[in-house]
N, C-alpha and C positions, 0 to 999 in steps of 0.2 A: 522880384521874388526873393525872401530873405532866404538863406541854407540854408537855417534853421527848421523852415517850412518843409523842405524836402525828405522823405522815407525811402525814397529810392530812385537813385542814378543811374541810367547805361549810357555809356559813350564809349561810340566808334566800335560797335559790334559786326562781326562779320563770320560770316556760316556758310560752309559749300557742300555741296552732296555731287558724288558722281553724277557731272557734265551739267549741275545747275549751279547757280550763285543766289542762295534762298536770300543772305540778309550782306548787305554792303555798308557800311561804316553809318550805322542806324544809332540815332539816339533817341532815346526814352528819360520821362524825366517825372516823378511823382508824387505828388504834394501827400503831406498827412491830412487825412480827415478829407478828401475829393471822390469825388465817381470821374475815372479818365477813360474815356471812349480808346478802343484802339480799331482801329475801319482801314478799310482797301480790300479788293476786290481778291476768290481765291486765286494764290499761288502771288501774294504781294508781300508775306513772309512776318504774317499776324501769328501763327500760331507753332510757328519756328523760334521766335521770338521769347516767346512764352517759353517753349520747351529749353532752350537756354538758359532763361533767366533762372529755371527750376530744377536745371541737370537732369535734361530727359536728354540732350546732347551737348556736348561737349563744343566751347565758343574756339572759332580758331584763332579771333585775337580780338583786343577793347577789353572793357572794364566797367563794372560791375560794382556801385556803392550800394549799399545800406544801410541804415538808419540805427544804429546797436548803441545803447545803455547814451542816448543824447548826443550821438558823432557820427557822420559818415564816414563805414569803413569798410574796405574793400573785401569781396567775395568771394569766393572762385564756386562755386554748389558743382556738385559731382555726383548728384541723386536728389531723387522728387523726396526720399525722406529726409536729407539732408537740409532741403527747404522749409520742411514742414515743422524743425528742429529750429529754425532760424525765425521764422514766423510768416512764413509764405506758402500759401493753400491757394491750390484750384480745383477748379469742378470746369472737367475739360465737355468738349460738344458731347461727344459718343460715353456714354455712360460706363466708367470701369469700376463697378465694383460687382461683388460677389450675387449672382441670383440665388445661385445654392444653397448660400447663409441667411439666417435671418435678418431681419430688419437693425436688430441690435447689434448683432456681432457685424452689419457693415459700418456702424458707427465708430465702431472701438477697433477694429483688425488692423493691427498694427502697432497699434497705440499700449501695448503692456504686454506683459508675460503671464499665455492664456493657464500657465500651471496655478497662476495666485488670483487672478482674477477672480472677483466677487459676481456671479453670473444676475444675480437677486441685484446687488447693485446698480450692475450693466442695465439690465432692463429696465430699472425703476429710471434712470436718469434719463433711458432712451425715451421714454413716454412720455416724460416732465418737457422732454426736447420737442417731441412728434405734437405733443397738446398746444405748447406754447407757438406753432407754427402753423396750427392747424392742420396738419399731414396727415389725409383720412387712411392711417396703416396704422396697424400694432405693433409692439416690440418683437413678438417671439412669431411674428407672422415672416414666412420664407420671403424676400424681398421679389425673385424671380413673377412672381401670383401677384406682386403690384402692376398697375399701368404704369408705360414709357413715362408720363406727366408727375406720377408719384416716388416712381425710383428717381429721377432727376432732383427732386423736393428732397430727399433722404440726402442724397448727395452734396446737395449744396447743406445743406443741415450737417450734415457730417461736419465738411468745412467752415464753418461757422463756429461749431462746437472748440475748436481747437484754437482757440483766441488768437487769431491769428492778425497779424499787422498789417499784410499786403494780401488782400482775397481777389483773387483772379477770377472771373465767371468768363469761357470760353463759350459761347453761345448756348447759355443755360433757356436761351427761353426757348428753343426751337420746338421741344414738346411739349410746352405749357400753356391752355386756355389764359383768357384773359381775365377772368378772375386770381388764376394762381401766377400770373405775370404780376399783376398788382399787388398780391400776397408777399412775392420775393422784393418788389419796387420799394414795400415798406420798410422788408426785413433790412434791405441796401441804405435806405436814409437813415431809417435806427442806427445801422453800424457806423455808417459816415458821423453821426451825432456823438458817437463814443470815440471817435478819432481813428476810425480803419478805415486804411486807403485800398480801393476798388479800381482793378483795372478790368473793363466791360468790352471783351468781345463779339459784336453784335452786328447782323445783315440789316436789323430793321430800323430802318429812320426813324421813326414814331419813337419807339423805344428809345434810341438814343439821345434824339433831342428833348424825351422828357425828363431823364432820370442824371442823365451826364453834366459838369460840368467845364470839361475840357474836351479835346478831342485830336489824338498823332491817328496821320492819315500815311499808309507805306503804298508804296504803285512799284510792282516789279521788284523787291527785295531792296528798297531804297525810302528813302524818307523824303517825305512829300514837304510837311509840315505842320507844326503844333499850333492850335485855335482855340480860344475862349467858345461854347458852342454857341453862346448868345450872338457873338460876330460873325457865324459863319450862316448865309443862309443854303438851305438846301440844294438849291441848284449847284450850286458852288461847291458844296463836299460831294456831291455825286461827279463833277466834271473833273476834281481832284482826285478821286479815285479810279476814277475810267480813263483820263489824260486825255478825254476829246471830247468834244461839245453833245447837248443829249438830242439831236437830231432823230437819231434810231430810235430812243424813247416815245417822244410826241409824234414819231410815225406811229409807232404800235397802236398808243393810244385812241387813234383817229380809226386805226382798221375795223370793220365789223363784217363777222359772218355773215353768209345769209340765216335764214331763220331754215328750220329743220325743216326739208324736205317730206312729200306728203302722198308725190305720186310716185315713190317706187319702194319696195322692200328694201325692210332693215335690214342691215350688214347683220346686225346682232339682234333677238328680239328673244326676251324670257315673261314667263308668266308663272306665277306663283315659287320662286326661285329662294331657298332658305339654302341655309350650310349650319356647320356645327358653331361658327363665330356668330352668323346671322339668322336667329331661331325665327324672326317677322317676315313670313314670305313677302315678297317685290315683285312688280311687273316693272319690265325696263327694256327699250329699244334705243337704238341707235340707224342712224340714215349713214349711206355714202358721204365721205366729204364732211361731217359734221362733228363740232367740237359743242361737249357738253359734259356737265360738270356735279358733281356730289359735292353740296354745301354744307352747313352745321358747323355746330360749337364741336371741341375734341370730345370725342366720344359717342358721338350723335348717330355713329352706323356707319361714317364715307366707307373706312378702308375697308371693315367687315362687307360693305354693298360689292366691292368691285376684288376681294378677296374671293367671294362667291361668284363671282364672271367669270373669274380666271379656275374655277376649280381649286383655287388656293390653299381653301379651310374643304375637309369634308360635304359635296354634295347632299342634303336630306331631303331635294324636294325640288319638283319643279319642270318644267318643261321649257327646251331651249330650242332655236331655231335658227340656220344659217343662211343668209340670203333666202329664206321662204321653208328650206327643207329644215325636218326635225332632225336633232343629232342626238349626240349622247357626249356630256363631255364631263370626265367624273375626278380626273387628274388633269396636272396642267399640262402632261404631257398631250393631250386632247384638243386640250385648246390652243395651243401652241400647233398643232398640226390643222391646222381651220383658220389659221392666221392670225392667231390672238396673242400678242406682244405684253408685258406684265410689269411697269416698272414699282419696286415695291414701295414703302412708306419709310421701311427700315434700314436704308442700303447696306449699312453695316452689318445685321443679320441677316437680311433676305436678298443682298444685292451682288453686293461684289465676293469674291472671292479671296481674302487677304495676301496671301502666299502664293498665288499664282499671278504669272505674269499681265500686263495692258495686253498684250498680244493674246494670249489663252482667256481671260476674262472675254473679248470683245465677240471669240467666235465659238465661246460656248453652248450659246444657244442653241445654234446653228447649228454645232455638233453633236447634241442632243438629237436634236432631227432627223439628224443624217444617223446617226448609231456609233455608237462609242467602237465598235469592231470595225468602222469603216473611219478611219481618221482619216484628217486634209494631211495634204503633204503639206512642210513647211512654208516650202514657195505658197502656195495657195492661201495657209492662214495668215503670210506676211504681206502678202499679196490685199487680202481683206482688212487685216489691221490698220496698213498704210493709209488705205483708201480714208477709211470715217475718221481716223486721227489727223488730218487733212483736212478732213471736211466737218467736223466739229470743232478743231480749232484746240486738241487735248494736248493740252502743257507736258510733256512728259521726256526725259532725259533718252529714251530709247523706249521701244515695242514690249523690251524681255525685262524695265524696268516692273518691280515689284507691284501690282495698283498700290496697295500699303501705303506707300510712300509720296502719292498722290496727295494731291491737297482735295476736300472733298467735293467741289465743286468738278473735278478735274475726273472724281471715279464718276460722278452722276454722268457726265457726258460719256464715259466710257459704257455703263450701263446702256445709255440710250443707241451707242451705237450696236449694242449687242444687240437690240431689240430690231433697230432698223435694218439691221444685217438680215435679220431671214423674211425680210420685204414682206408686212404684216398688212392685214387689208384694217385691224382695228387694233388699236394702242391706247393700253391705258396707264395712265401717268399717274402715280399719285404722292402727292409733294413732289414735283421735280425739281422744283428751285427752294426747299426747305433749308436752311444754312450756308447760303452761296450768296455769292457778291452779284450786285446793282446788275452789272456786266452784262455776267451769266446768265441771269436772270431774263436779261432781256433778249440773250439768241435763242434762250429755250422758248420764249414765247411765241419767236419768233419763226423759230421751226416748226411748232404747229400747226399754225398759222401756212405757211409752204405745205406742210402735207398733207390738211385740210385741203387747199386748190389741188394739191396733186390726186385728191379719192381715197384716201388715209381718212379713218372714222377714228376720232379720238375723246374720249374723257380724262379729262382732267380734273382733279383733286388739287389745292391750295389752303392753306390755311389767313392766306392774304385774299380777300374776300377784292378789293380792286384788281388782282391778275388774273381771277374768275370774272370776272365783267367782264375785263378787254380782251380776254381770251375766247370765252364760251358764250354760243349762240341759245344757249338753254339750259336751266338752275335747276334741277333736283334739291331740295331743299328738308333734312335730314334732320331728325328732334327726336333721341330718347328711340334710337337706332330703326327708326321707321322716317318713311315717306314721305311728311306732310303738308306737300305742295311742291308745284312744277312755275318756274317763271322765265318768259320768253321776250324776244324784245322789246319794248319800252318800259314794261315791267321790271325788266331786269336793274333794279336799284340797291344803294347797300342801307336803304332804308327799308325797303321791303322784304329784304332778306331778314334783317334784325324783325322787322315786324312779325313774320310767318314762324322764325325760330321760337319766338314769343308765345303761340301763337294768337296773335293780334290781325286783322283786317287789315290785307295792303292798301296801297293806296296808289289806284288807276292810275297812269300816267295821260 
């Protein structure tokens, strides 16, 4: 590799947080004009990393090249504008910009002085931007009134806009269909064609072995090692980032439920079930012990279907019933009291609680339940904390650690243990392993699986259409936020799903 090649050096970085050691004498290294994978599993110090190299935190020591007017030279960045003044832009996982502003003004905030600003400009340019990317939003359209999939699109569009030399995407595809995943795949080879170097934080193999062509693999806040990706076969970067062989994996894969039970009442069972999200009424049951699942393309109905289970969105319709008997259940606090567990889509909105502690997050729920005028003693809520941080395995510096400061992977399991804390007879997951490492991924499936045989009724939601096979025992199959087919054992294929999404004639096994 000549130096010449190189736009950006780190060597021998190192980052600690109260009672962790995120990144240990870490090198990164990156060519002009490449797509470079950065992979490991969360809390392996991928997105610490990042926040360094852009001054979201301050390095405690190593060093930091850049690629300025034809020379590397050395750095120190002290603010993410600071970066953006150098020519270093991300578009990080969880979406930060403005819902309250429009479309245009999140392109430009920041970017000038709104006293002179030409607002007729602003918006002409944002359009010229939004067309040439095909982003189905307007300029003077409030951003918040987009979808999760198209505020992400603005974002990386933002970033894009700002000619930037080093564009970091922090797991930009997490809420993008795979039409607008190919849309961004383009945008990324276009850029690499003009000479901008891409460093691509990403959960999904697929993605990365097709658009990357490098890849630094971190396991534990340490550097694993850097791979041409043509070199590396799969097996091989997944045993690199987990540090053990995929034994657990090809278990998973071999397990199967049994098929839904027939001779006894639903745990859950609705008929004609709408909300203000979900205008299509549904019929939908669920058995003891069974795992089943809401399919479809982004937008096809899942989270709206199981937003309306949970009382999530506005009840307008329908009739519910609890192991046999009819109920009423119109808020979540309802369902929540009938043993209905909620994990959301959005963790960052609807999940975790930012500012409050792993310990106050885990027994939340729980103290919903019970009533905010009847608090646990602390012994009690450390006493339950302990327990599922234990038993999920949740990476965390201490109990009264901030969740915030979690790696995401890390709140998800903390959410789940909220949920499992007030011993739910039906749990519904939706995305649980959405942005989280190989790892992870595989003890969440794995835990379902366990509370499935324990009499735990669960549905689960994926946007990886192979961890709905090896998970669920039966497809709901979801097109243009309705219903349009159910597929069950042998049936259950990702050809048939593509088919029925279509919908086209599956094809009998």
């Amino acid at each position: 590799m000549m130096q010449n090649d190189i736009v950006l050096s780190i060597r021998n970085i190192c980052k600690s947080f109260p009672g962790v050691r995120a990144l240990q004498n870490v090198d990164f290294t990156l060519r002009k004009g490449e797509i470079h994978a950065l992979m490991g599993e969360n809390g392996a110090g991928k997105s610490t990393l990042i926040k360094v190299l852009t001054g979201v935190y301050p390095k405690d020591s190593g060093q930091i090249f850049l690629d300025i007017n034809g020379g590397l030279k050395e750095i120190n960045v002290k603010s993410p504008h600071e970066a953006q003044s150098l020519g270093i832009s991300t578009v990080y996982q969880e979406i930060t910009l403005c819902p309250n502003l429009t479309v245009a003004e999140n392109m430009f905030i920041g970017r000038g002085n709104y006293r002179f600003v030409s607002w007729r400009s602003m918006k002409k340019k944002t359009a010229e931007i939004l067309k040439k990317l095909n982003i189905p939003a307007r300029a003077a359209q409030q951003l918040g009134t987009c979808s999760i999939a198209v505020q992400q699109m603005v974002a990386i569009a933002r970033a894009v806009d700002m000619e930037c030399k080093v564009l970091i995407f922090d797991e930009p595809t997490s809420s993008l269909d795979e039409q607008e995943v190919e849309k961004l795949f383009s945008l990324m080879r276009e850029l690499k064609s003009r000479g901008v170097s891409i460093i691509f934080i990403t959960h999904f193999l697929d993605q990365m072995y097709e658009i990357s062509d490098r890849v630094t693999v971190l396991r534990n806040g340490e550097l694993v090692g850097e791979y041409e990706v043509k070199d590396l076969p799969r097996v091989q970067l997944i045993s690199k980032m987990m540090g053990k062989d995929l034994d657990d994996v090809s278990t998973l894969q071999k397990r199967k439920l049994p098929d839904e039970k027939t001779d006894v009442l639903p745990v859950y069972e609705a008929v004609g079930l709408s909300s203000t999200s979900c205008p299509n009424a549904f019929d939908f049951k669920i058995s003891k012990g069974e795992v089943n699942g809401f399919t479809g393309l982004l937008g096809s109905g899942r989270s709206e279907s199981v937003r309306a289970i949970f009382a999530a969105d506005r009840i307008t319709g329908g009739k519910i019933k609890i192991n046999g008997k009819d109920v009423k259940i119109k808020k979540p606090k309802d369902a929540m009291k009938r043993g209905i567990g909620y994990l959301p889509e959005d963790r960052k909105r609807d999940g975790i609680v930012e500012d409050l502690s792993v310990r106050e997050n885990i027994i939340l729920a729980l103290q919903v339940m019970k009533g905010f005028f009847r608090p646990f003693s602390r012994a009690e809520a450390e006493a339950f904390a302990d327990e599922y941080i234990k038993l999920l395995g949740i990476k965390t510096a201490s109990m009264d650690t901030p969740i915030k400061s979690l790696s995401g992977g890390n709140q998800q399991k903390a959410i789940l243990a909220r949920w499992l804390l007030t011993n739910p007879q039906y749990l519904i997951l939706d995305e649980p392993t959405r942005g989280i490492d190989v790892g992870t991924k595989v003890e969440i499936q794995k835990l379902i699986l366990k509370l499935a045989e324990e009499g735990v009724s669960v549905t689960f939601i994926s946007s990886e259409i192979e961890e709905m096979l090896r998970t669920c025992s039966r497809l709901i199959v979801m097109r243009d936020r309705k219903a349009v087919g159910e597929l069950k054992g042998d049936d259950m294929t990702q050809d048939n799903i593509m088919h029925m999404i279509a919908g086209e004639a599956v094809q009998n096994a």
